[in-house]
N, C-alpha and C positions, 0 to 999 in steps of 0.2 A: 462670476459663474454661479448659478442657481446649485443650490444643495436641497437635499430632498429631506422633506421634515414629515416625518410619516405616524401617523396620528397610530399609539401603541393598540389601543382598542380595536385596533380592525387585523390586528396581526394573529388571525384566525381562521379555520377554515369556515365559508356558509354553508348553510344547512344542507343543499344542495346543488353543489355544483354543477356545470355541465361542459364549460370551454375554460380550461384552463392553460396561462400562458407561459414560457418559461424565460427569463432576462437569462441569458449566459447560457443558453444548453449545452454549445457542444462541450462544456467538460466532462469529463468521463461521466461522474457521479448526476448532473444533471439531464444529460443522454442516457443512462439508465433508468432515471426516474421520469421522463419523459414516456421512454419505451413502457415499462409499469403502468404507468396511469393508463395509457391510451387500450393493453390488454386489459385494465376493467373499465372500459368504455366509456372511459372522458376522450371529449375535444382537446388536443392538444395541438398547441402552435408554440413557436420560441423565438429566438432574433439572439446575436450575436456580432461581435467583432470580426471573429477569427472563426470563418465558413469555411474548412479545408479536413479530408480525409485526416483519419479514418471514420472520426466522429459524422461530417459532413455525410458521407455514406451509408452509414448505416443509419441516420435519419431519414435518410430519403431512402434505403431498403422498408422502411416503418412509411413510407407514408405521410408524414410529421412535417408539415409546413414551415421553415424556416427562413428567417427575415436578415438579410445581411447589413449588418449594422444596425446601431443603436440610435431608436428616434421615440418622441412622442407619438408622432400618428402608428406606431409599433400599438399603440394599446387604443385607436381610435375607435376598436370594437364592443370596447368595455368587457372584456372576460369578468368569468366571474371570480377568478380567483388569477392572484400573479404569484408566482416563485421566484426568488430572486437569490441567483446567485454569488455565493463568496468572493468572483472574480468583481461581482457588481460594486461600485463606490458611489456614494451618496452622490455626487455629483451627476450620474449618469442619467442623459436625459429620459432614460424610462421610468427611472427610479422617482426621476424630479416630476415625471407625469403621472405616476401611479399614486404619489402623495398627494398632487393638487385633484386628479379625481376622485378621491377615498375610495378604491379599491379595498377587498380584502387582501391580504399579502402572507407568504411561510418563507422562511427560508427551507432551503433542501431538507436539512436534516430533521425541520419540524414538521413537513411534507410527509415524509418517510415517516415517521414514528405516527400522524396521526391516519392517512390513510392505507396503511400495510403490518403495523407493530402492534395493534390497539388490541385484538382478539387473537395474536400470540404468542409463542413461547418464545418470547425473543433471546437467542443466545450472541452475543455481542462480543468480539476479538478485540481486546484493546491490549498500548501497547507501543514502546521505541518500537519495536525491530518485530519481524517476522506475523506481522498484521495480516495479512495478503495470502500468505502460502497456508496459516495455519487455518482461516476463514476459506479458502479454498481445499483445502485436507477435509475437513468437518463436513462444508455444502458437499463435496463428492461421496463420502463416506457414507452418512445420513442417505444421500441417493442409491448409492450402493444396494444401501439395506429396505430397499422400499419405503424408505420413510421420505421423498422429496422433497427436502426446501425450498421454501421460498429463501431467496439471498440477492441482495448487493453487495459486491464486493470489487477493491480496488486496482483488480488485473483481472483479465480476461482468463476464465477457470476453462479447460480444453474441456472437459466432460459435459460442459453447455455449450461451447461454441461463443460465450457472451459472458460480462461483468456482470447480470440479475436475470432473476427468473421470480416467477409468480407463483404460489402453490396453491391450493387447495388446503394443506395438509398443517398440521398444528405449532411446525419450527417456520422460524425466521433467521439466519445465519448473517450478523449484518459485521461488516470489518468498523472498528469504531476509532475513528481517527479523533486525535487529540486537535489538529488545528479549529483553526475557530470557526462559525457557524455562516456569521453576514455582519456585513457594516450597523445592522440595528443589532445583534444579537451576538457583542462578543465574549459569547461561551465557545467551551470546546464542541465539536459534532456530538459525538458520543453521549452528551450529557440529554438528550433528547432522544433516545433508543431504548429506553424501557424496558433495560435489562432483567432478565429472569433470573439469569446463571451470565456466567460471563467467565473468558480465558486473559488474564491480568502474564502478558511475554514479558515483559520488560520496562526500565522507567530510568530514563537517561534524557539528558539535559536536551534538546533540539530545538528547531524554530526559534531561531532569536529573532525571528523579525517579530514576533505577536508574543512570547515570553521574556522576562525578564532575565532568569535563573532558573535553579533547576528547583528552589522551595516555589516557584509559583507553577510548574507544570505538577509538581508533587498534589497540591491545591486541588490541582484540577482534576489529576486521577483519584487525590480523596474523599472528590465530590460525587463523582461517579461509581465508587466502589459503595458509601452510603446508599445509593439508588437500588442496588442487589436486593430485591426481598429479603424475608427470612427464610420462605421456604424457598428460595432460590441457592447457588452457590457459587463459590468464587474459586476456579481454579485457577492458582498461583504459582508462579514460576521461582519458588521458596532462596535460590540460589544467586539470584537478585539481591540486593541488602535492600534496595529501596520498596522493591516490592513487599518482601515479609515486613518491611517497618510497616506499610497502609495496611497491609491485610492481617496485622492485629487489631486493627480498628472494625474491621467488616463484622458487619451484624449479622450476614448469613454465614453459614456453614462454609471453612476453607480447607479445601483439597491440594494440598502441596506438589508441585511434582518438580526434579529436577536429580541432580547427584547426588545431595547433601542427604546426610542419615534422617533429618527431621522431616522429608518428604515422603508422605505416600506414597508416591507412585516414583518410580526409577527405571533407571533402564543398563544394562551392561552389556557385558561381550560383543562391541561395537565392530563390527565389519563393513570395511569398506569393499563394495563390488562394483566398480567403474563408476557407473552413474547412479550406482541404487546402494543401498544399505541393506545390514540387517543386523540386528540386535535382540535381546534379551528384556521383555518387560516383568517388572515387578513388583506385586502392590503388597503394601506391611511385610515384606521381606520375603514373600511369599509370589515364587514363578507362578505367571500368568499363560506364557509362552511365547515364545519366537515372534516376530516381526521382519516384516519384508517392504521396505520402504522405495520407491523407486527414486530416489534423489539422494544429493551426495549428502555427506555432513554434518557432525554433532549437532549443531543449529537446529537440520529437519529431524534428526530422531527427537529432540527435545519438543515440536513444535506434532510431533506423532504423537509423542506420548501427553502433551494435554490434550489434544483430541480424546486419545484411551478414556483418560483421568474423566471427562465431560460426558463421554457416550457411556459410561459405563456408570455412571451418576445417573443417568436419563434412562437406565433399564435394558442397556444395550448387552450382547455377550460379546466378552471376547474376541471370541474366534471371526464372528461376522463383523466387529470394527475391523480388525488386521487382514480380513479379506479385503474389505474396502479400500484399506489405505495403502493394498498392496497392489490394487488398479488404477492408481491416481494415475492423469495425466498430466499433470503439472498445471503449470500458469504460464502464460507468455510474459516475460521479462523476467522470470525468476531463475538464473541457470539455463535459458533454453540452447539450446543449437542452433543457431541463425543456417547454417551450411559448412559444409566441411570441400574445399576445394585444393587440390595441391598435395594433399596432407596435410594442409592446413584446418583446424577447427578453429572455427567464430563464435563466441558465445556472447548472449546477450544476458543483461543482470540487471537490476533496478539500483544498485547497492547504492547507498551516497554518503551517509553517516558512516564514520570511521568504525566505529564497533562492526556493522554490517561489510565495508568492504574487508573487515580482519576474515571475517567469519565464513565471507564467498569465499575467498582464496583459501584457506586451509580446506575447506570445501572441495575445490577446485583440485588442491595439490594430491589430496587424497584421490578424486577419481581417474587424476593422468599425475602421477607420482614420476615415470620417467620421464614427463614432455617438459619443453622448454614451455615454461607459462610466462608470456608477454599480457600486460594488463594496459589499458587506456581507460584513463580517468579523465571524467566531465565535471570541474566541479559547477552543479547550478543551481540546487536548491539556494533559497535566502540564506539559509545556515552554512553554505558549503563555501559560499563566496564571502561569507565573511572571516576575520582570520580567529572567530573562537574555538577552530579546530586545526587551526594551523600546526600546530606542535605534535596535535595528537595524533595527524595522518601520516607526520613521518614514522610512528613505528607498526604501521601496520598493512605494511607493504611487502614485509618481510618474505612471503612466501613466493612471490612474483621474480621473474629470471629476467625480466626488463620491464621497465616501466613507463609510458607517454602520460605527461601530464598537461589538460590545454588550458591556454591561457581563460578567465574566467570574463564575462561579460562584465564590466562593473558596474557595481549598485551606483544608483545617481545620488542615494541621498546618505551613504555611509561615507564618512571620511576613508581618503584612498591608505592613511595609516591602519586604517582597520579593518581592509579589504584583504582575502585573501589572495597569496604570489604562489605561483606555477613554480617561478622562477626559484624560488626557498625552499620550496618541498623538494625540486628536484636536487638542487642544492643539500638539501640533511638527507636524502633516499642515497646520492652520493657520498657522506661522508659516513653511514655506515654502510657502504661495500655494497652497493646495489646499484645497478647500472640504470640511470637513470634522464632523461632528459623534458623538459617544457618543450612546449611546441606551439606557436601564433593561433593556429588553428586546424580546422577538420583534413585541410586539403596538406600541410604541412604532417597531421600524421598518417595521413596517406600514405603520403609518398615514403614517410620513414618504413612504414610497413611493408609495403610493396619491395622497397627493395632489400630488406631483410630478412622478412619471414621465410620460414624452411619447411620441408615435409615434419611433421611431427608436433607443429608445435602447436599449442591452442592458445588463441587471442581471445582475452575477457575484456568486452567493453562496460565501463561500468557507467551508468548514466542516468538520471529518472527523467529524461525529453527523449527526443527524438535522432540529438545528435548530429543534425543532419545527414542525415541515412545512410553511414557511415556504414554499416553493417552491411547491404546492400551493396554500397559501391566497393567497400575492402572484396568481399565475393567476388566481383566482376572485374578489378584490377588483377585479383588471384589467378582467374581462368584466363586473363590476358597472355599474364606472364606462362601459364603452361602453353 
């Protein structure tokens, strides 16, 4: 099998381009970046394996020429530029054709950073946990206030309708994921964002397929925090130990915010109101005033209040950030309402890391405190199916009144001792007192649900795919049964 040897010197944009192609679009982040270019009037075309809704559609809503599968004659046009996606492996024969043409080549995230981040103020979410909601809080907010970002970000923000948007205007709102970049370029994304200012959530061990441990993802956020200007800054989620350990090292100015007395900014008198919040903010000990958050959960007030901590850095007031973040309309997969049939509510969540499912569910319990909360777990990240969270997912189920766990697909090249069991977790969820069970599959917890669920109760599916549209068909079994 040919591997592609890609000569490093051409791994730049030309002077000026004009058809540019993309190996892998429909990923989320490649399907945004596709959409982008082509709103500043490049030729764009792409090709892929996996040609199927949602992504498939909304390219072809754009316009955007797409090649189903992966071949040489895919680039028989000679673009002037190629982008090649993280899905992409040296082996792939685009990959293997774009090397023996010498093309010029970027990956996604050097894409991004050189045609969209260069002339501005790029504000960057990095981050375990809460990447997504607080990069969608900030792009909303900023819009709010008339200032329109430009943003990519890694859930569909409801106040655009879409994951990016293009601006005119002098922010760029970008989510900065730690995983890595391309088969030629293995840094994290983020290390290619050219951060101004940037909001540092969280720093917890993840991705064991492309990390070692948790001192090599440390590495990689301490390489990234280095990048912060001076006259930039770093809001830090101070309550973290891992984070206050890097962000003594940051060379720009750090903005603390969390519970702990050594952070700037705080927040108190935490009120839970169904699906929304409200709370108390406060900077050097000193009321700033009330907030009104529409999502459940210490998590979102914490992920509102670095927003605060960021806009109020940037010359924003007040009053007009918490107006802002008191019209959010959420993100899809974040807590949404899939449909409520029966008395039944469905909720959809991204959650997958244990720390994140602890956090949905007390989340959760907080805005239906009397419902019976039934949870289904997907484990399918690389890190979810393997067993380096095995132990740690059984305590953090706690809050859920039943639990479906499904069997996990297995990795081909991890030994099956160190694959994560359905079968184990529901095993330890049982032996502290939690009514729990594994299940083969989608159509297995079907039918568990189906014939158990009751008026009142709310099902959180947790999952980062698609599930097979479980959400969907649980709905449609639901209005069966009435």
């Amino acid at each position: 099998m040919s591997t592609a040897r890609l000569d490093p010197a051409l791994n730049a944009a030309p002077a000026d381009p004009r058809h540019i192609h993309l190996i892998g679009i429909c990923g989320t982040g490649m399907a945004a970046l596709a959409g982008m270019l082509q709103a500043r009037g490049y030729t764009v075309t792409g090709s892929d394996e996996n040609v199927y809704p949602p992504m498939s559609d909304f390219l072809a809503g754009l316009a955007i020429p797409v090649l189903a599968g992966y071949a040489a004659a895919n680039l028989a046009g000679r673009p002037d530029l190629v982008i090649v996606g993280n899905v992409v492996r040296a082996t792939n024969p685009e990959a293997v054709e774009l090397a023996r043409l010498g093309l010029p080549y970027l990956s996604m995230p050097q894409a991004l950073g050189h045609f969209f981040l260069a002339n501005k103020t790029s504000l960057v979410v990095a981050g375990t946990h809460g990447k997504t909601t607080t990069s969608s809080l900030l792009a909303t907010t900023l819009h709010r206030m008339g200032a329109t970002p430009g943003f990519m970000i890694g859930g569909l923000v409801e106040a655009f309708g879409r994951n990016f948007h293009v601006s005119d205007g002098p922010y760029f709102v970008v989510e900065g994921d730690e995983y890595d970049t391309a088969f030629f370029n293995k840094v994290s994304k983020f290390q290619h964002y050219r951060p101004n200012s940037a909001i540092l959530t969280s720093i917890e061990f993840d991705h064991a397929d492309i990390f070692a441990d948790l001192a090599a993802i440390k590495r990689s956020f301490a390489e990234f925090i280095g990048r912060i200007p001076v006259r930039g800054a770093l809001v830090a989620h101070l309550d973290d130990p891992v984070v206050a350990e890097l962000a003594r090292e940051a060379r720009c100015p750090v903005i603390g915010y969390g519970a702990g007395n050594g952070c700037e900014w705080r927040y108190d008198d935490f009120e839970p109101r169904g699906l929304a919040s409200e709370f108390s903010v406060f900077r050097r000990g000193q009321l700033q005033g009330r907030c009104r958050l529409p999502m459940p959960g210490h998590h979102n007030a914490l992920n509102a209040l670095a927003v605060i901590a960021l806009l109020t850095r940037l010359g924003f007031p007040f009053a007009s950030i918490a107006a802002g973040l008191g019209s959010f309309e959420g993100v899809k997969r974040r807590q949404q309402v899939r449909g409520v049939v029966g008395g039944v509510t469905v909720i959809d969540d991204f959650a997958h890391h244990p720390t994140a499912v602890r956090e949905t569910l007390q989340a959760l319990r907080l805005a239906w405190p009397d419902s019976r909360l039934v949870v289904v777990f997907e484990p399918r990240t690389n890190s979810s199916r393997r067993a380096v969270f095995q132990e740690d997912y059984a305590g953090v189920f706690g809050d859920a009144d039943r639990i479906f766990i499904r069997a996990h697909v297995p990795l081909d090249t991890v030994p099956a001792d160190e694959q994560f069991s359905s079968a184990r977790l529901a095993g330890d969820l049982r032996a502290r007192g939690l009514q729990a069970e594994a299940c083969a599959d989608t159509d297995a917890i079907l039918d568990a649900l189906a014939g158990s669920c009751r008026s009142g109760d709310v099902v959180a599916i947790l999952s980062n795919g698609g599930f097979d549209n479980i959400h969907e068909r649980l709905l449609a079994r639901l209005g069966q049964a009435g």
